[in-house]
C-alpha positions in Angstrom: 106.3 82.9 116.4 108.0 80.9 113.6 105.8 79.8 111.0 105.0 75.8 110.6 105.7 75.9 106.8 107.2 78.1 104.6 106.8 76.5 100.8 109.0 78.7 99.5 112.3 80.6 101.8 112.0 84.4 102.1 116.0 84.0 101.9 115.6 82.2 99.1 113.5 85.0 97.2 115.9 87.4 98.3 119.0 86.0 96.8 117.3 85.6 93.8 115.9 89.2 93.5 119.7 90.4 94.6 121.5 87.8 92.3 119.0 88.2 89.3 119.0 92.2 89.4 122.3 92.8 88.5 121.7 90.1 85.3 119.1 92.2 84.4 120.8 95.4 84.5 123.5 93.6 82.1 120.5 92.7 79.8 118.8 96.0 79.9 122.7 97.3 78.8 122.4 95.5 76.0 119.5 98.1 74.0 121.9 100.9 74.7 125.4 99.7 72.9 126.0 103.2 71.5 129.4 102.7 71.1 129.6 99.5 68.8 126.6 100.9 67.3 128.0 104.2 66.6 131.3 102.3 65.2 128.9 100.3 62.7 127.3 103.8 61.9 131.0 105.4 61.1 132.0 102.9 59.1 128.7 102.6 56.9 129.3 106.3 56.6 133.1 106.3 55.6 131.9 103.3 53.1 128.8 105.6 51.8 130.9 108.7 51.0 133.9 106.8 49.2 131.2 104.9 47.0 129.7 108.4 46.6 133.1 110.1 45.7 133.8 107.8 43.1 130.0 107.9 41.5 130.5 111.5 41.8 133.4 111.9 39.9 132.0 109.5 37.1 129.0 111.1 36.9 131.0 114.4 36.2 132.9 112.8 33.1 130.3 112.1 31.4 128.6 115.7 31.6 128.3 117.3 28.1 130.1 120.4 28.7 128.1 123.9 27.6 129.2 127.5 27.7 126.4 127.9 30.8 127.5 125.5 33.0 123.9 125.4 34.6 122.2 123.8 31.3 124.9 121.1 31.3 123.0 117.4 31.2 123.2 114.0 31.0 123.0 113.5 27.2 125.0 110.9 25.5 124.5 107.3 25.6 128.0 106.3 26.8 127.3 108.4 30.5 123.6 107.0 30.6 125.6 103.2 30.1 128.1 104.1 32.6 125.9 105.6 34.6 123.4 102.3 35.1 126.4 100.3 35.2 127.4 101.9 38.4 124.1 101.9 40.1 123.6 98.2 39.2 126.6 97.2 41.0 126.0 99.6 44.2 123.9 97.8 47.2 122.5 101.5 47.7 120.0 103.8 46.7 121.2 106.2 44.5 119.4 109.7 43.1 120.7 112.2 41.1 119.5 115.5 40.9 120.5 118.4 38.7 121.5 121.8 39.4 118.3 123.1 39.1 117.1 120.6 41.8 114.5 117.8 39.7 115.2 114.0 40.3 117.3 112.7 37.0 117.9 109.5 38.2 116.3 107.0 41.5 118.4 103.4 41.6 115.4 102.5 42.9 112.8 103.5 40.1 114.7 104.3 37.0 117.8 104.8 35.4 117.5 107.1 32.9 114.6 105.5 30.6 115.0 102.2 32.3 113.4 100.5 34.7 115.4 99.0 37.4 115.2 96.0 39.0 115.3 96.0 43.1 115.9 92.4 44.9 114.7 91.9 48.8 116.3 89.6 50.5 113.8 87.1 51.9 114.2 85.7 55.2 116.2 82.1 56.0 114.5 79.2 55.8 117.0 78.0 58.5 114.3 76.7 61.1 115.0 78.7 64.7 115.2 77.4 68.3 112.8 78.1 70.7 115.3 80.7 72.3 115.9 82.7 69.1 112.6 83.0 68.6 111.9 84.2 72.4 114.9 86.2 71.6 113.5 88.2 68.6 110.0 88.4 70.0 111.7 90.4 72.9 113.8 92.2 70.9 111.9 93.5 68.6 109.3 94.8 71.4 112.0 96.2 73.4 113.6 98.1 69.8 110.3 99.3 68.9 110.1 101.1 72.5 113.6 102.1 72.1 113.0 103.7 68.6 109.6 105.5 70.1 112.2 107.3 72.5 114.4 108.4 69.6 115.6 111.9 69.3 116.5 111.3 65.3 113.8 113.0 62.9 111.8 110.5 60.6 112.6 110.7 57.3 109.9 111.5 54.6 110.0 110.9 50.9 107.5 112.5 48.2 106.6 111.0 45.5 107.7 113.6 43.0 111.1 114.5 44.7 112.6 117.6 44.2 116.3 118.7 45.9 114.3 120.9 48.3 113.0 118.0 49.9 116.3 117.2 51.3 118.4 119.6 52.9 121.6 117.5 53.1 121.0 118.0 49.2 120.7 121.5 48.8 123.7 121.6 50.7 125.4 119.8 48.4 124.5 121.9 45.3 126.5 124.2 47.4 129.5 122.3 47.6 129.3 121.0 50.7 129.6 117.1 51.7 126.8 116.1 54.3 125.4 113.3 55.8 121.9 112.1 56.7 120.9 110.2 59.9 116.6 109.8 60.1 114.5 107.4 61.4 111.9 104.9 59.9 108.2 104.3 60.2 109.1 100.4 61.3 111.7 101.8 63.8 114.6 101.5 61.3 117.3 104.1 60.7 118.1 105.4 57.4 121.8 106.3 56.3 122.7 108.5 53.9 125.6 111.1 52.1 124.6 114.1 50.0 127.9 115.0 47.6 127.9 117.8 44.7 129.0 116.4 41.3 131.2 118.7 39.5 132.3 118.9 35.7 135.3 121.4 35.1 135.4 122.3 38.8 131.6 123.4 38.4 128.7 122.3 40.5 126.8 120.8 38.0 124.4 118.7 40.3 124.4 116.0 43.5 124.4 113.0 44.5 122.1 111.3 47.4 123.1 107.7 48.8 120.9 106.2 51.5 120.1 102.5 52.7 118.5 102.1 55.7 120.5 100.2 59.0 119.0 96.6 57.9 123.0 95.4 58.1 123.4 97.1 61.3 120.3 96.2 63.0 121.1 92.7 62.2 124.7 92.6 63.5 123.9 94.7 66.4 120.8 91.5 66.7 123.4 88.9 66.3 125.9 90.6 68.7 122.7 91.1 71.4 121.9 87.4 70.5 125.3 86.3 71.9 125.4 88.3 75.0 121.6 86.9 75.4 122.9 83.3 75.2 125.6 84.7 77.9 122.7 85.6 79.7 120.9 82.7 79.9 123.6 80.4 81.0 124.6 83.3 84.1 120.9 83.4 84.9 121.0 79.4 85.2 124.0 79.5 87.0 122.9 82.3 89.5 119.6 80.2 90.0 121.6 76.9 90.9 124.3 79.1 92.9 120.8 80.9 94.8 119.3 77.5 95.5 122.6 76.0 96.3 123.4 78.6 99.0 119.7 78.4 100.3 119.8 74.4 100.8 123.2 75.6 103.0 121.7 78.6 104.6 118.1 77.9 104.9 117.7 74.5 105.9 120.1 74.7 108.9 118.6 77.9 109.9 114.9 76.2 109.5 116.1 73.4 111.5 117.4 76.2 114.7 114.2 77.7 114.4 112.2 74.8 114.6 114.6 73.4 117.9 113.8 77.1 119.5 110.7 76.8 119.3 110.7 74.0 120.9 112.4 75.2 124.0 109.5 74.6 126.4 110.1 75.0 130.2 107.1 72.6 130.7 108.6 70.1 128.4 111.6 69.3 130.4 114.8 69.8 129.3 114.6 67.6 126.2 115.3 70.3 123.6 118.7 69.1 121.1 120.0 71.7 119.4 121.3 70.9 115.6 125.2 71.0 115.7 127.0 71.8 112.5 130.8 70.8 113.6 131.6 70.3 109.9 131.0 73.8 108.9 133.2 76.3 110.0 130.8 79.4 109.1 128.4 81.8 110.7 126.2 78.9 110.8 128.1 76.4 113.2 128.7 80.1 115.4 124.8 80.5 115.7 123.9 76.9 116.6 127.0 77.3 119.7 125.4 80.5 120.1 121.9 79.0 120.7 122.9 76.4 122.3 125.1 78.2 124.4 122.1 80.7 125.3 119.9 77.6 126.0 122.2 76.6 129.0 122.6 79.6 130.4 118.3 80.3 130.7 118.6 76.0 132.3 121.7 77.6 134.3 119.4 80.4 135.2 116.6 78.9 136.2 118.3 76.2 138.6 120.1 80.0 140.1 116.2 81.3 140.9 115.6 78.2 141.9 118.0 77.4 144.5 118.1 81.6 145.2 114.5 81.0 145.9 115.6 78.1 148.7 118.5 79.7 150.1 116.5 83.1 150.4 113.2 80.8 152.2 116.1 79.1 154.8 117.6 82.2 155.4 114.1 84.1 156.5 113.0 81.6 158.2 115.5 81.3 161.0 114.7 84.6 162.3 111.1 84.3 162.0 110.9 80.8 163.9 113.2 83.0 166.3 110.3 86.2 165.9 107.5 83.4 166.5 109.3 81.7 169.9 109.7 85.7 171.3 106.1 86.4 170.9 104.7 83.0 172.2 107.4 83.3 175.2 106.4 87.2 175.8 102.8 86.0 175.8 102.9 83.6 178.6 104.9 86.4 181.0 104.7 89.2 182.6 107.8 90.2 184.6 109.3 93.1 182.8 112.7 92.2 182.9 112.0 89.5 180.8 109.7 91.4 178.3 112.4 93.5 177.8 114.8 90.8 176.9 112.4 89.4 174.7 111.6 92.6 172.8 115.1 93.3 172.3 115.1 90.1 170.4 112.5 90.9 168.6 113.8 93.9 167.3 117.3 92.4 166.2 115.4 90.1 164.5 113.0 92.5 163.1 116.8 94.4 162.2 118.0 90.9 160.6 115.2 90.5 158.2 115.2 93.8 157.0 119.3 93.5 156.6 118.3 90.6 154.9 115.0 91.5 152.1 117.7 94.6 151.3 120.9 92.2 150.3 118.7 89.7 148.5 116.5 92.8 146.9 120.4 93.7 145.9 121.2 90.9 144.9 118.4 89.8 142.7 118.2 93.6 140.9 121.9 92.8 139.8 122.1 91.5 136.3 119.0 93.3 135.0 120.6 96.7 136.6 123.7 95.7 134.9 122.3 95.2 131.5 120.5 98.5 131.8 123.9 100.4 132.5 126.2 98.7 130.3 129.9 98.8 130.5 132.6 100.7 129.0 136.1 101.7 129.0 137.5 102.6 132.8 140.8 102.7 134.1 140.9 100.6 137.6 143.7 102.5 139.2 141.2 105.5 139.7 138.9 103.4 140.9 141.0 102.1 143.9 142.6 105.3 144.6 139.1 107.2 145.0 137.9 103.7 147.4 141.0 104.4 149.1 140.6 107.8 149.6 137.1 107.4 151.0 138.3 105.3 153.4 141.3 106.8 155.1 138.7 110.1 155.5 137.3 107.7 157.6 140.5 106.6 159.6 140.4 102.8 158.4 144.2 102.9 157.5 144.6 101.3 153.9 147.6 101.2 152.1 147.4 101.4 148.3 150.1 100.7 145.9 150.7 100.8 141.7 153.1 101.5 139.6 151.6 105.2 138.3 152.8 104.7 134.3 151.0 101.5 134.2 148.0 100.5 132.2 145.3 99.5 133.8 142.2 99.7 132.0 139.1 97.0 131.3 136.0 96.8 129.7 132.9 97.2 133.0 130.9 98.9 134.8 132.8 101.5 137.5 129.9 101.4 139.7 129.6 97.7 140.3 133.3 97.0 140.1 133.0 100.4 143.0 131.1 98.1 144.7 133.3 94.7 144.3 136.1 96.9 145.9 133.5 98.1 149.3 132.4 94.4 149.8 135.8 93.1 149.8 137.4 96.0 152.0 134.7 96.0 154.3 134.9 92.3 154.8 138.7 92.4 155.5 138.0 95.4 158.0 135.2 93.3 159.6 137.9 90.7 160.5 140.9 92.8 160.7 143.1 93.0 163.9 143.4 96.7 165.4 146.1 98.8 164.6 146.7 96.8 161.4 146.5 98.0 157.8 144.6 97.0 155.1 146.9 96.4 151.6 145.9 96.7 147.9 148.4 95.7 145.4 147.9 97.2 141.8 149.6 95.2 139.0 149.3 95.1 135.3 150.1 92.2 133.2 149.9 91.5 129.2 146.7 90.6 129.0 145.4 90.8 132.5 144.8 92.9 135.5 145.7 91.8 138.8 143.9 93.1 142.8 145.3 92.1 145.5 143.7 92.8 149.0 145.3 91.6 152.0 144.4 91.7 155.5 145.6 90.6 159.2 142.7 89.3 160.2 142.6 84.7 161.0 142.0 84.1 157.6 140.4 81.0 155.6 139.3 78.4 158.3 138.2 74.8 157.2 140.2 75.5 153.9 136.3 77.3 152.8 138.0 78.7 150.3 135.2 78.0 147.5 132.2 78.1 150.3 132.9 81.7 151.3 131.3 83.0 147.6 128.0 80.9 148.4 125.1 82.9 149.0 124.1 83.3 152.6 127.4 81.5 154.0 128.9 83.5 157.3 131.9 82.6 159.1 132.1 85.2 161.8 134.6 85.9 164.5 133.1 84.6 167.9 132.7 87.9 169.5 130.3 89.2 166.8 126.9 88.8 167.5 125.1 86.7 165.5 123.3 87.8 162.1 125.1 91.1 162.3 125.9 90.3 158.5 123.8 88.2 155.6 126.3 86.7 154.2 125.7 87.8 150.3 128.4 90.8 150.0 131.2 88.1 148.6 128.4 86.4 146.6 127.5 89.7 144.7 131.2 90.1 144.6 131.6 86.9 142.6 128.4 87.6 140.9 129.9 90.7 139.3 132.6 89.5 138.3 131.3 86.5 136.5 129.4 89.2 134.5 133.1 90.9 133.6 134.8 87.7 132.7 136.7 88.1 135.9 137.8 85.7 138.1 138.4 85.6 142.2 140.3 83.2 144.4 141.3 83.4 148.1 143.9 82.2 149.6 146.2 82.7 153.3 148.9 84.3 154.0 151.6 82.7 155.9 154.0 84.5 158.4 156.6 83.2 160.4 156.6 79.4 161.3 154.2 79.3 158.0 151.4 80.9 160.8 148.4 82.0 159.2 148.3 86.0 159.5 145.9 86.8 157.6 143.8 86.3 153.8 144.5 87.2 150.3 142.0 88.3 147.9 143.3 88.1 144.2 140.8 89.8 141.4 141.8 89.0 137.5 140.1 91.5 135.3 140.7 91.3 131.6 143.1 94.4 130.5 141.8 96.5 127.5 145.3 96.7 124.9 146.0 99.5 122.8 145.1 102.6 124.9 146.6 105.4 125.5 146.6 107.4 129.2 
């Protein structure tokens, strides 16, 4: 049953779910950038180790040189002067250690005797929007999970440093250029380049620049921040685009559901069904479809209904004729007569069971049908194996097709088997001796054409519609009466309304346009595209 009211559309909830996923899949894509980040990395480095090249190399000049090269210090007063003048224009932390590994100088301490001054930047006083700051409060969650996940060592610092403490910088009293990628308490990365400095081509000490990825992580914020923006607006545009295609999916749907379940036999036929002529969608199919449907169930019912009549009139003629027997055999008793009436009786008796077995037939057709389903079959087989069946019996019928023609439909082979019987055996029922029953086998583009002929008297009355009624007989007059029920052309028809088929009747004409007999034409629809 359809509920009465839905407050918010199932369909609705699921194009938003589909239509929202795939935004947040572009959001979630937006913590794991590692290639812009990795650029912004490269180039801090590249930046780090020319700054550090240059430091290096004016750090050496100023070396007092000494016959042991491993005693050689910082002494004079012009390298301590160049020296701080260096660091106080560098926006990095510098430390210089000697050969023998203690701290000589930390940018962010000391230089040399001196105390040096270190600046923080202190945040904007530019007042924020209500998205930046739902932005940042998301952010900085979603970094902090990010950084828990990291695979980067944190970086620890002592407060007595000695060149042990880093390895990048033991490596570089060896000579060798290396740089340093750690992670911060607060989530942060740290940056650095370890470099040896040399005077006269001799190690004499190192060099260690780090700044942690403040200017990174801000850029990589500011970049996020734009894509977020980009966010928003698609998320407000898939939103409207959702509710937009709900209000044209949902409400006409809503408003079929509600008309079905309104379809009340006891109600009458007062049921509309919403039309959608404008659209030319899915939609407008399914309210044809419905409606459609909805005729064929009022279609159906006035069939049982009037099946229900016909089969009532038709039983009842040979029980009134049952009833007058036994009354009349009742009332007599010569013997002679007795007999007469019990053979009666017993056609009758014969009738009515000719009869229950057609209608039982006849009523067990669709839902048979719909149980066997149809498929591809090739309608020339079909005929020659009827054929065949009857010449074994001597009934003389004359088949005829073109053998490299197509002639395949979409059905069932057992009822269209059975179209073929009811039709032959009708034409043999009227059929003049010594004459020949004659199929005709053609193939058109898009159709398949039957044609059955026979020599019997043909259409009388012009009853050329009447003879597919149920329970109509037109016998010859030297058959005895209700030798037949008159339903095997009405299942015929029936049958082929189910295939899309169509059947006329119509006489054929002989000399002096003489009626010599009927033609039976069947149009089946021909399957294209198939291969014998």
């Amino acid at each position: 049953m359809f509920r009465n009211k839905i407050s918010i559309s199932p369909l609705l909830l699921r194009l938003l779910t589909l239509n929202i996923l795939a935004l947040f899949f572009l959001l979630g894509g937006l913590f794991s950038i590692d290639r812009y980040q990795q650029t912004l990395q490269e180039n801090e480095f590249i930046k780090l180790e020319d700054e550090g090249t240059i430091l290096a190399q004016a750090i050496g000049k100023t070396i007092l040189p000494t016959e042991d090269y491993k005693s050689q210090v910082i002494i004079t007063r012009e390298a301590q002067e160049t020296i701080r003048y260096l660091l106080s224009k560098s926006r990095v932390r510098i430390r210089l250690f000697s050969y023998e590994g203690d701290l000589l100088a930390d940018s962010d301490r000391s230089v040399g005797f001196q105390t040096s001054v270190k600046s923080i930047e202190l945040p904007s006083l530019q007042e924020k929007n209500f998205i930046r700051i739902t932005y940042e409060k998301i952010y900085s969650y979603i970094s902090l999970l990010v950084a828990k996940t990291s695979k980067l060592s944190f970086y620890k610092e002592n407060t007595l440093q000695q060149a042990e403490d880093y390895d990048e910088v033991i490596k570089a009293l060896y000579g060798e250029e290396t740089r340093m990628l750690k992670r911060l308490n607060n989530g942060k990365k740290i940056l650095g380049v370890a470099l040896p400095v040399q005077s006269y081509k001799k190690i004499t000490g190192a060099i260690l620049l780090t700044f942690d990825s403040t200017n990174i992580e801000n850029k990589l914020k500011d970049f996020r921040f734009e894509v977020f923006k980009i966010f928003l607006l698609a998320l407000f545009l898939t939103i409207c685009v959702s509710i937009y295609l709900s209000a044209n999916i949902v409400k006409p749907i809503r408003k079929l559901a509600n008309a079905a379940r309104n379809i009340n036999p006891s109600d009458g036929r007062k049921v509309s069904i919403p039309q959608f002529t404008g659209r030319k969608d899915e939609i407008n199919d399914l309210a044809i479809s419905i409606k459609e449907m909805l005729n064929s169930i009022w279609n159906r019912m006035d069939a049982i209904e009037n099946f229900a009549a016909d089969v009532a009139h038709e039983i009842k003629n040979p029980l009134t004729s049952l009833k007058s027997a036994v009354d009349v055999a009742s009332n007599i008793k010569d013997k002679k007569q007795i007999n007469k009436l019990t053979k009666i009786i017993n056609e009758d008796i014969k009738r009515l069971d000719r009869l229950v077995t057609d209608i039982s037939n006849a009523s067990r057709l669709d839902a048979e049908l719909s149980r066997e389903g149809m498929k591809k079959i090739n309608i020339s087989k079909i005929l020659n194996e009827t054929v065949n069946f009857y010449n074994r019996e001597k009934k003389q019928i004359l088949f005829s097709f073109i053998k490299d023609g197509k002639y395949f439909t979409y059905g069932n082979e057992n009822r269209l088997s059975q179209v073929f019987n009811n039709i032959i055996d009708n034409a043999l029922s009227f059929n003049k001796q010594n004459k020949k029953i004659e199929i005709n086998l053609k193939s058109g583009k898009n159709n398949i054409f039957i044609e059955i002929n026979d020599y019997g008297p043909g259409i009388k009355n012009n009853s050329f519609n009447k003879i597919f009624e149920r329970f109509y007989t037109e016998r010859p007059s030297e058959e005895k009466f209700g030798q037949h029920s008159g339903l095997g052309l009405s299942i015929v028809k029936q049958i082929l309304d189910i295939h899309k088929g169509i059947i006329t009747v119509e006489n054929r004409l002989g000399k002096n346009k003489r009626i010599v007999g009927a033609k039976f034409i069947l149009t089946l629809k021909k399957l294209s595209n198939v291969t014998i």
